[in-house]
C-alpha positions as CSV (number, residue, x, y, z in Angstrom):
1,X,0.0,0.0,0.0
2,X,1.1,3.7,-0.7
3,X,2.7,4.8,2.3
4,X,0.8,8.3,2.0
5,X,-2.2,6.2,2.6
6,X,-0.9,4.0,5.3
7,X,0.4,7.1,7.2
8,X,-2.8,9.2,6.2
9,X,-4.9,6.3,7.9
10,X,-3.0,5.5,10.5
11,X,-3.1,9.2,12.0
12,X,-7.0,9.2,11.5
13,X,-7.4,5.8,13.6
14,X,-4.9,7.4,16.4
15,X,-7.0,10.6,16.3
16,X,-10.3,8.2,16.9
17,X,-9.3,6.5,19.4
18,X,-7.7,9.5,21.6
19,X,-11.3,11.0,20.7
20,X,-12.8,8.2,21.6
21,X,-10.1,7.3,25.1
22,X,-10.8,10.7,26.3
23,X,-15.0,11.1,25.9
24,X,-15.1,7.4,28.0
25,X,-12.3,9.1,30.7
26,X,-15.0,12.2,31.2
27,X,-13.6,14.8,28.6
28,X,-16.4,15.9,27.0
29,X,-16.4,19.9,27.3
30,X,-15.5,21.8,23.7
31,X,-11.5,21.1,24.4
32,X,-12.5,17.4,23.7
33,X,-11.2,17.9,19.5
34,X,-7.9,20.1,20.8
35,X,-7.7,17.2,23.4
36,X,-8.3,14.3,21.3
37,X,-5.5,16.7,18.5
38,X,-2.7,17.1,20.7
39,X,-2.7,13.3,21.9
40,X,-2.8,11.4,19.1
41,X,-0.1,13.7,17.5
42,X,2.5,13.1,20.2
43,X,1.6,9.4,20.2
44,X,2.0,9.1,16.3
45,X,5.0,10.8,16.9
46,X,6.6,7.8,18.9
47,X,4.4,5.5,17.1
48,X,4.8,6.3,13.6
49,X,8.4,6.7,13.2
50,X,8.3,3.7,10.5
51,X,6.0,4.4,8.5
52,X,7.0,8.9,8.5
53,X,10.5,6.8,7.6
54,X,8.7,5.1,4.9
55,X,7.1,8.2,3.8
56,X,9.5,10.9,3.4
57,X,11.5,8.0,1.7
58,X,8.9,7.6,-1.0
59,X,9.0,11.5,-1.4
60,X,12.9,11.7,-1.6
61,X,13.1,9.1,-4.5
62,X,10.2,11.0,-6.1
63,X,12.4,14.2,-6.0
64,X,15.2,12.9,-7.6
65,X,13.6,10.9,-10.5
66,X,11.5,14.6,-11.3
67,X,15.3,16.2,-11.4
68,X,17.0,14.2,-13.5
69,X,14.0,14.6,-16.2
């Protein structure tokens, strides 16, 4: 699978979840979103590393082939 898509989803499921973690926990003023935001950024941070890797990777080789043309 493209790893735009694989990163792309992977963020959306950690964002659900955090949304979903924090509502059950009792978070459920309007800071629930900003909440839910901040959390499942820092955890795809530590979590994601492969596949951000795998991304910027993909990107890099795109680069170069577009340069040489």
């Amino acid at each position: 699978m493209h790893p735009v898509v694989v990163y792309t989803l992977s963020r959306f499921g950690l964002f659900a979840v955090a949304l979903a973690v924090l509502y059950l926990v009792g978070l459920r003023t309007y800071l629930l979103l900003a909440a839910a935001f901040v959390v499942s950024g820092v955890v795809s941070y530590v979590l994601l590393s492969k596949q951000r890797d795998a991304l910027s990777e993909r990107i890099a080789r795109k680069r170069q082939g577009s340069g040489e043309n």
